[in-house]
C-alpha positions as CSV (number, residue, x, y, z in Angstrom):
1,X,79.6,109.9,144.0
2,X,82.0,113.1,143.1
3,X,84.9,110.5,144.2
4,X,84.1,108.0,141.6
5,X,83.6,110.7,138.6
6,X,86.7,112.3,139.3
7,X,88.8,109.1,139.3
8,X,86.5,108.3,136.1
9,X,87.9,111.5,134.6
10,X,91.2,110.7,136.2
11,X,91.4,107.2,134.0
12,X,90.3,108.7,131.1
13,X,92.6,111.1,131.1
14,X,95.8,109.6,132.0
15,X,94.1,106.7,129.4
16,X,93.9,109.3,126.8
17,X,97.9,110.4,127.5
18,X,98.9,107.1,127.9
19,X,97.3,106.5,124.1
20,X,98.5,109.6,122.7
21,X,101.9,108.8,124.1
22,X,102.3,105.6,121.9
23,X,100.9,107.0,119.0
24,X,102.8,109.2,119.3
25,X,106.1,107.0,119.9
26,X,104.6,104.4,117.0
27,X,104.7,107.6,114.2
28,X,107.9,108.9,115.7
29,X,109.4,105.0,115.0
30,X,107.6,104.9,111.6
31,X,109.0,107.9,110.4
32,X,112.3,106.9,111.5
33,X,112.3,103.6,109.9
34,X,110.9,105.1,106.3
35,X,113.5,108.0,106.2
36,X,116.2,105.6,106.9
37,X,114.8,103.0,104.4
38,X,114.8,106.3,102.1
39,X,117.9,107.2,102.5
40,X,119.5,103.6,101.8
41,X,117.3,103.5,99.0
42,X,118.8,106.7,97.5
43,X,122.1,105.8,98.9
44,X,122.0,102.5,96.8
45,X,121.0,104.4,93.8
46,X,124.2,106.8,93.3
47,X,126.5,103.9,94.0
48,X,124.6,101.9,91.1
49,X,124.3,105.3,89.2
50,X,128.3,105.7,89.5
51,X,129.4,102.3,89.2
């Protein structure tokens, strides 16, 4: 019985990780994607604002 609720806690655990790992990664990728799509966006702006 102790085997089974320590490779219960075991699962959970590296379940927990493996979650907080990609949520992680998927904010990380988010983040990314907006300050890049920010920067073009502010990019585009002067070249329209100097043109």
């Amino acid at each position: 019985m102790r085997f089974f609720a320590f490779a219960f806690a075991f699962a959970f655990a590296f379940a927990f990780a493996f979650a907080f790992a990609f949520a992680f990664a998927f904010a990380f990728a988010f983040a990314f994607c907006f300050s890049l799509l920010l920067a073009s966006a502010i990019c585009l702006l002067l070249s329209l604002a100097s043109a």
